[in-house]
N, C-alpha and C positions, 0 to 999 in steps of 0.2 A: 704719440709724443714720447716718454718714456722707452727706456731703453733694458730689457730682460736680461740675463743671460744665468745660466745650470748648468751644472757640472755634475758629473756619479763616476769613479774610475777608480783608476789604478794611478793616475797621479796625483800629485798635489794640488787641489781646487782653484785654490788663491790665486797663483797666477798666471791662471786660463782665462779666470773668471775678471781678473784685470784687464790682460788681453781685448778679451772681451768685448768689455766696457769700452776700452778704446776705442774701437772698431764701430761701437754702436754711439759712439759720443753725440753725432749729428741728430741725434733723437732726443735729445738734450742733456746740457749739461751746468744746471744749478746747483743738481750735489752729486754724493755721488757714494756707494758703501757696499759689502760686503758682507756675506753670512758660512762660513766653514764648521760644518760639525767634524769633528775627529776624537779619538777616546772619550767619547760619551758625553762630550762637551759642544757645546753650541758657541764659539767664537762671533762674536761683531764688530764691525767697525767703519765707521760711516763719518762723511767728512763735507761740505759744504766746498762748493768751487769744482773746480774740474776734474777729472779723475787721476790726472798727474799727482795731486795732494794727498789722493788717497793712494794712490800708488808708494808717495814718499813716505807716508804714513804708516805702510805696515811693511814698511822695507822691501817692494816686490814683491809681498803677499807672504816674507816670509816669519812674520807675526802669526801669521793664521794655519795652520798645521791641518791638516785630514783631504781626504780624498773627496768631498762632497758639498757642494757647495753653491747657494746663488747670490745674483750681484745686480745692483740696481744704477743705472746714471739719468737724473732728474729731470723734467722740464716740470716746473711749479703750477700748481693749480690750488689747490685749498694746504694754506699756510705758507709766510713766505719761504724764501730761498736760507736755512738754515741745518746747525747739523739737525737737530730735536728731529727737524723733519723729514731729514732727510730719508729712505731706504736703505734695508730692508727693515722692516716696525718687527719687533721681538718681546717676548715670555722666556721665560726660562724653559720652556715646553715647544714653543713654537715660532718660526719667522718666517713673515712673507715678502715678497716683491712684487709690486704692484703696477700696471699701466692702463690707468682708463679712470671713472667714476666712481664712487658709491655716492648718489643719488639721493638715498634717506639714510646719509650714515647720521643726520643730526638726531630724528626721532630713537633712533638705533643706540645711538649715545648716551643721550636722559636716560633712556631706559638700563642701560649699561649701569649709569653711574648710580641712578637709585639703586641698584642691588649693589652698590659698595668696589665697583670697578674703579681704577684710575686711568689720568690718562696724561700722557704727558706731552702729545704733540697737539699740533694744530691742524695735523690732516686725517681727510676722509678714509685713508687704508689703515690706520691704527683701529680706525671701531669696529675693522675686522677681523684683523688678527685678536684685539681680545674677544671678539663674537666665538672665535675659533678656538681660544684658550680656555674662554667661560664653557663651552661645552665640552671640553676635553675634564675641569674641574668637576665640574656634576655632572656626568656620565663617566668616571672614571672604568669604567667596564668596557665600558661603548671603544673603537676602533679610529687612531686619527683622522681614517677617513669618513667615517661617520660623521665625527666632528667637522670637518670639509664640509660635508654637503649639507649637514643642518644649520650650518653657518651661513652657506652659499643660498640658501631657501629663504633665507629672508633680505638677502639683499636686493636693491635695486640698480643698475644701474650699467655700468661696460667693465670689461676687466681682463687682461689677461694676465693669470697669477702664476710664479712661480711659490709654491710652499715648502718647507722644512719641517718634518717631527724628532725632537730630539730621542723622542719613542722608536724613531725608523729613521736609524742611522745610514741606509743603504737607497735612500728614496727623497726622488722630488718626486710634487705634481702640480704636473703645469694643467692648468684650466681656463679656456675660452671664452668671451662671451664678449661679442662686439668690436675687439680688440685681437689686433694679429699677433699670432703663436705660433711657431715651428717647433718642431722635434730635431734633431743633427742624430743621426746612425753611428758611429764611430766599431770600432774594434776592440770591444772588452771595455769600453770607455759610451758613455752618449751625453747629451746634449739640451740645453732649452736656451731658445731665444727669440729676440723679437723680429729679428730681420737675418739674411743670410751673410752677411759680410764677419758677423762675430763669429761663424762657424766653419770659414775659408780654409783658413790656416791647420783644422785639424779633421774635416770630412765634409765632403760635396753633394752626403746624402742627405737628404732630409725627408719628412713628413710635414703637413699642411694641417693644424686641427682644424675642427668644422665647427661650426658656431654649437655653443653647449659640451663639445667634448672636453673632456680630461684622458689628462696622461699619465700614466705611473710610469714614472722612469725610475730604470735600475742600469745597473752596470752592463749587465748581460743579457736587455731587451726592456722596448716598450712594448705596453698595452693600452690601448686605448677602449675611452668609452664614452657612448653618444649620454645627450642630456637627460634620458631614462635610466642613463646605468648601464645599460646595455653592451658587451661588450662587441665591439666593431673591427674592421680593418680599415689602416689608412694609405694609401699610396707612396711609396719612395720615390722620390724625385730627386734627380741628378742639377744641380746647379752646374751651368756652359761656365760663371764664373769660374777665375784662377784667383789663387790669391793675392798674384801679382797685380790683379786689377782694382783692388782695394786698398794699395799703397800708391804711395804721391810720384814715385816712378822720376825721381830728381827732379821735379817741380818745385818751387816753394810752399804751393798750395794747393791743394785738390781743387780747387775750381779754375786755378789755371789749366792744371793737366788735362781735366775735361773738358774745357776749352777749346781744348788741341787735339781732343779725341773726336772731335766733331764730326771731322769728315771720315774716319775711318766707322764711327756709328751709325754714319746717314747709307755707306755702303752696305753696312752687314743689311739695315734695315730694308732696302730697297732692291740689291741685287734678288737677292730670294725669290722677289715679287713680281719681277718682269722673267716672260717665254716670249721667247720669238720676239724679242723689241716690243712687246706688250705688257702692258698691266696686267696684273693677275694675284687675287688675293690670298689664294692659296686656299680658301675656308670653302670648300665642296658645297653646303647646306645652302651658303647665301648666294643661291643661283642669278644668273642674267634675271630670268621672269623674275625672281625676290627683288632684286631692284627696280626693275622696270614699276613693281606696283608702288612704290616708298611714296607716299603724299606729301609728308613734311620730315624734316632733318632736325632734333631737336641734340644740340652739342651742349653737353652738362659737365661742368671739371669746377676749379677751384685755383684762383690764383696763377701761375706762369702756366699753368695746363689750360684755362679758361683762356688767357691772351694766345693758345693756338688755338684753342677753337675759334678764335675771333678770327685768325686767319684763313683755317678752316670754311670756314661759313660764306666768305669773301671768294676763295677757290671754287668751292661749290658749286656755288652759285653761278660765277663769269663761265667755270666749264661744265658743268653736268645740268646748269637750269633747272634744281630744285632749291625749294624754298627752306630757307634754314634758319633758325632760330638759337642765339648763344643764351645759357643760361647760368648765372652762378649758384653753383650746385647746393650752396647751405640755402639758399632764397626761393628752389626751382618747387622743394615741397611744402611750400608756405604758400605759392600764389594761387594753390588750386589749380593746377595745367591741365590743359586741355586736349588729351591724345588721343588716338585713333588708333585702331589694327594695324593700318597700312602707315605710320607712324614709325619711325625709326628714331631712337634716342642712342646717341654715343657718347659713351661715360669714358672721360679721358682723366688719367690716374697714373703718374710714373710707382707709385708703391703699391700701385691697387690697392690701398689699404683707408682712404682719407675717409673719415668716419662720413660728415657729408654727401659724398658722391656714391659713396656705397649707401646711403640711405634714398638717395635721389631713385639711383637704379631697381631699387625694390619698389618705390612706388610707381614706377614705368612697366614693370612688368606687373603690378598687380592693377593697372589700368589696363592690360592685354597690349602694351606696346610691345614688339620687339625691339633688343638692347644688342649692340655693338659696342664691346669694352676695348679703350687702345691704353695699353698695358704695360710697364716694362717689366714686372718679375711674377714670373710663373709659376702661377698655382695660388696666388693671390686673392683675398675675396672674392675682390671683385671681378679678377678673371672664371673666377669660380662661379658666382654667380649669374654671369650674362648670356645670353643666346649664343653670342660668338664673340673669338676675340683676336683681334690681331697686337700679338707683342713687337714690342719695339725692340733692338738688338743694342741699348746704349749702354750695357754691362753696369755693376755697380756704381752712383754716383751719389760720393760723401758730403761733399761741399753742400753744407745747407741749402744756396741759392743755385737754384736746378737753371744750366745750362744746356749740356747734350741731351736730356731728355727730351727740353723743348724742342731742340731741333728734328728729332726724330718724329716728336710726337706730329710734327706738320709735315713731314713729309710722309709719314704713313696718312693722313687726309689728304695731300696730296694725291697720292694713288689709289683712294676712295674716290676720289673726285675724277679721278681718267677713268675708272674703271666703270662708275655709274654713268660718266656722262657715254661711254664703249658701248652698255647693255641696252641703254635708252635711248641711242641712237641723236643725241643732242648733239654731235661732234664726228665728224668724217675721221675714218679709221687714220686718216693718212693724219691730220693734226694730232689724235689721239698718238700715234705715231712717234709724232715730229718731238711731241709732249715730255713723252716717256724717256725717248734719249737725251732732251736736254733737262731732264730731273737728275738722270745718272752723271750729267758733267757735274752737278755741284759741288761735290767732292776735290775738284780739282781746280776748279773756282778758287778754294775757301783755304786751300796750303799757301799760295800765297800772301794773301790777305794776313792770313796767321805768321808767315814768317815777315813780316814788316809789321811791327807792333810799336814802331817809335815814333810817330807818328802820334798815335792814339795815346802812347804814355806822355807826349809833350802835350796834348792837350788836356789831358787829365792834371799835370803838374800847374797850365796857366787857372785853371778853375779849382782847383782842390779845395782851396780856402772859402768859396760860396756860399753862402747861407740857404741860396733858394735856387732852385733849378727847373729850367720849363722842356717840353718836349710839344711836338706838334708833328702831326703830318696828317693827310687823307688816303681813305680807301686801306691799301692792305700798312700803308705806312704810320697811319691810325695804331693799328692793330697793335705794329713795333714799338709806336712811342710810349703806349701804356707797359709793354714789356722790360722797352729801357728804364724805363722810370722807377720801376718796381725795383728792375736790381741795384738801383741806383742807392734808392731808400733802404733797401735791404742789408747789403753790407760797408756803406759807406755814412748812413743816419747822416745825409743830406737831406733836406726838404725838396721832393720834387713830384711834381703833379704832370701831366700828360694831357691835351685835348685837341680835338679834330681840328685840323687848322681852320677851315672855314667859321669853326664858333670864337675867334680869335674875338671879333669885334662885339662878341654879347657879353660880355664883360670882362673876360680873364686880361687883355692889354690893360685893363687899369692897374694890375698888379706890375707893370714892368715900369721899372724906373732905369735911373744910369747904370750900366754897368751889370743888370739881369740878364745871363747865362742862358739861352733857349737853342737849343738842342735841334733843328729842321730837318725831317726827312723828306726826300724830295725822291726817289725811284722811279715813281709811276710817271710817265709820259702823259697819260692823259688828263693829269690835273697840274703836272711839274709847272705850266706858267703861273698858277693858284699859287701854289706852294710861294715862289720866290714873291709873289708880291705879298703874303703874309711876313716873307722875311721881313722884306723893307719892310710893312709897320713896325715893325719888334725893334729895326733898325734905325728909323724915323724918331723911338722915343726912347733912344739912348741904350737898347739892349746891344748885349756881344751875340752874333748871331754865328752859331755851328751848324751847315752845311752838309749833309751827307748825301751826294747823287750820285747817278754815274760816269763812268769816266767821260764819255762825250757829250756830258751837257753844257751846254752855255750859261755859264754863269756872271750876270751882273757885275761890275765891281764894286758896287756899292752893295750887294744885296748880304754880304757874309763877312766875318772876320776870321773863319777856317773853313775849308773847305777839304773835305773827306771823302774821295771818286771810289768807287767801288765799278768792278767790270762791267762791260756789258753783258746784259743777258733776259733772257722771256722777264717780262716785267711781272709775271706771275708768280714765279717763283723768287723776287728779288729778297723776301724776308729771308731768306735761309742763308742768303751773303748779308744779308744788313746787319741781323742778329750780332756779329759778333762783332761787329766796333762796338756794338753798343755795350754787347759785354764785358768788352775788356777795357772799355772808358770805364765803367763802374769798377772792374776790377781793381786799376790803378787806381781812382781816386779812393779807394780803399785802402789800399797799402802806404801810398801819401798821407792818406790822414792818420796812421798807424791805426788801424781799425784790425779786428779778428777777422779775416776774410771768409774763412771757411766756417765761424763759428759767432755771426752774428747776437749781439746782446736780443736774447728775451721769443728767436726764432727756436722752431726745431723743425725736421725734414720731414718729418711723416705726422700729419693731423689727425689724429684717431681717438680724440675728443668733441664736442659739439663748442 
């Protein structure tokens, strides 16, 4: 949730550390504040609303004076959206920045306040910075960092911290625990933060902590240390991002722009993966015979990563004939699952980092499954933690309602699904084949599509004003309508629901009156005459009926009141052209309704709370 960012250098903290924050906004943004130590002095300043406010508020940071510094932008959890609560919580001694839980910061409180502590916010990170002050007060002998870890020993809960001692003018320290933390390398200068995009702009290097580590950061080098203390080494890793890819690139919106990155992300992701007009996963370990033994397919993600696995699962299945199972990842370690050796679970996670899915993953591997992670940034928990993993190439993506990831993320199962149904022998090389090259036209499919967008914005302009919105389809168009619907709700806060068009008649048509909006996707041939006679009922009782199939289908005249042709092409892979009418109908009716497109009321991009 929560957005980090650290500074130690030779420049001025403030505004990098703004910067920063900008950069990480999509992690949320209900407040939003700042912490610069410079001559001996511990500056603050913390503002409620976006970080523009806070930016206007210390004049571009230049209120806040020194070389060293960390900055916090909000998504709310305990206390509301106010400054009191906002970040970084400060002593005259010490300030932290917080993202993740304290868990028993209530008992931790009483106990606080019976020894005559105060306290002036509403949230769980204040009962740790004074845990951390109170021991700094009575062990005045004792080492800030002592105070750290005797602090950090009785909490419970996720955190990834950046801290301040006005004692140690020359130092953060960033500490892990459940919650994603990077380190940024820099030249005479380094770095804390919570994702890579705040660290673009000034170095490409980074470190990955490891669950329990801590970092001292100084100017002139990190050390790191595992949860014994211990001192360790951590890997530098090179971000393929530019910086240019975390700017809007003359778009009005980052989720336009990604939008439009579609088809050059679906390329990076899948040329790599074919040899010789083959699939090919490129992961050595997970041999033909590894597949050949896979009993069940268990696909575990969260929200638009779970609507590919849906698609996934449907892929699978028609080409490779194993048995697959979608699971949503906060619900998978609740039902008691049932896995086996020969058991494959693929944890799908554009941030690797979703607190859920990374928790799913650990109990699949401690039930002896093997785990397949599809990934988009690397070095990531949960690329960290899985047997194997195949990253996706969708570069940085800020727009809270994740776009290009999804599409990548299906067509890397896509090429799961050619490759297992290759090893297993469920599929003649030559269809396998046939498969493979018409995966790699989609790309060229989808620039079209994308440059005729007026279309999609006149229909977006006749429904904008709707209160309720329906979606329907079967089989992989299932899958989409629950996809559209989401982003629909997501950044345009229309009411709209999605279901399998066949369960039309078990209740959901009593919801459609004059003039209800339902959304029809029709792609698949093998149910498309289903499909159109679900229209007509929708149409029969007064609904406006939206149309989406392909270009050569026969369409009814009574069956629709728009109609939206999408090319011909394998009706297997039709989701990866469907995807984005549907995207960029929610897109528009979001700008229509003047909604924050990129910056949804009450979302953030990365869930790394429970």
């Amino acid at each position: 949730m929560c957005g980090i960012v650290g500074y130690v250098g030779h420049q001025e903290a403030a505004p990098i550390l703004l910067d920063g924050l900008e950069r990480l906004e999509y992690r949320g943004y209900d407040s939003a504040g700042i912490a610069v130590c410079g001559d001996g002095v511990l500056r603050l300043c913390k503002k409620k609303g976006r970080v523009a406010a806070l930016r206007e508020l210390t004049h571009d940071g230049g209120d806040l004076p020194g070389t060293l510094g960390i900055g916090h932008t909000r998504w709310a959890t305990h206390g509301e959206p106010s400054d009191v609560n906002s970040h970084p919580h400060s002593t005259p001694r010490v300030s932290i920045v917080h993202n993740g839980i304290i868990e028993n910061y209530g008992p931790l409180k009483a106990d606080l306040m019976a020894k005559g502590v105060t306290f002036e916010s509403e949230t769980d990170t204040e009962v740790l910075v004074r845990l951390i002050d109170y021991f700094c007060c009575t062990q005045p002998k004792a080492s800030p960092l002592t105070a750290l870890r005797e602090a950090l020993g009785m909490v419970r809960g996720s955190y990834a911290l950046g801290v301040l001692f006005r004692a140690e003018p020359d130092t953060i320290y960033a500490v892990k625990k459940e919650s994603p933390l990077i380190v940024g390398w820099g030249e005479g200068e380094n770095f804390v933060a919570s994702d890579i995009p705040a660290l673009l702009k000034y170095t490409r290097r980074y470190s990955v902590l490891e669950e329990g580590d801590m970092a001292v950061v100084k100017a002139d080098g990190i050390r790191f240390y595992d949860a014994f203390g211990k001192p360790v080494e951590r890997e530098v890793l090179t971000a393929d991002w530019d910086e240019k890819a975390a700017e809007k690139g003359g778009y009005p919106h980052f989720m336009l722009k990604e939008i439009h990155e579609q088809p050059a992300a679906i390329t990076a992701t899948v040329s790599p993966r074919v040899e010789d007009g083959m699939p090919d996963l490129r992961l050595p370990e997970l041999t033909d015979e590894r597949l050949r033994k896979i009993r069940n397919i268990h696909l575990v993600a969260c929200g638009t990563a779970m609507h590919a696995g849906m698609v996934g699962k449907t892929a699978i299945e028609r080409i490779a004939r194993v048995p697959v199972y979608v699971d949503i990842a906060s619900e998978f370690r609740y039902r008691d699952p049932i896995l086996g050796k020969n058991d494959l679970v693929v944890i799908i996670s554009q941030s690797g980092e979703t607190l859920d899915t990374l928790a799913a993953l650990k109990l699949a591997r401690e039930r002896g499954a093997k785990t397949l992670a599809v990934v988009n940034v690397v070095g990531s928990s949960i690329a960290r933690a899985a047997d194997w993993v195949l990253y996706t190439y969708a570069g940085p993506e800020i727009a809270v309602a994740s776009t290009k990831a999804y599409s990548v993320q299906m067509a890397v199962l896509y090429l799961f699904a050619l490759r297992l149904a290759l090893a297993r022998g469920a599929q003649d090389e030559c269809i396998v084949r046939h498969l493979t090259v018409e995966l790699q036209r989609v790309p060229e499919l989808l620039r079209p599509i994308l440059k005729d967008c007026d279309n999609i914005k006149y229909l977006a302009s006749q429904f904008m004003n709707s209160d309720h919105l329906f979606f329907m389809g079967r089989g992989f168009d299932y899958a989409l309508s629950l996809e559209g619907s989401l982003k629909l709700k997501e950044i345009s806060y229309v009411h709209s629901e999605a279901y399998a068009a066949g369960e039309l008649k078990h209740g959901t048509i009593s919801l459609i009156v004059e003039g209800t909006p339902v959304v029809a996707l029709a792609t698949q041939d093998s149910v498309y005459e289903k499909t159109i006679s679900n229209v007509k009922e929708v149409k029969t009782r007064g609904g406006r009926g939206i149309l989406l199939c392909k270009q050569d289908a026969k369409v009814p005249a009574d069956a629709a009141d728009h109609v939206v042709r999408l090319p011909e092409f394998e009706g297997v892979f039709m989701p990866l052209l469907l995807i984005v009418p549907l995207q960029l109908f929610a897109y528009y009716m979001s700008v229509l309704r003047g909604c924050d497109v990129d910056k949804p009321r009450n979302l953030a991009k990365s869930v790394t709370v429970e």
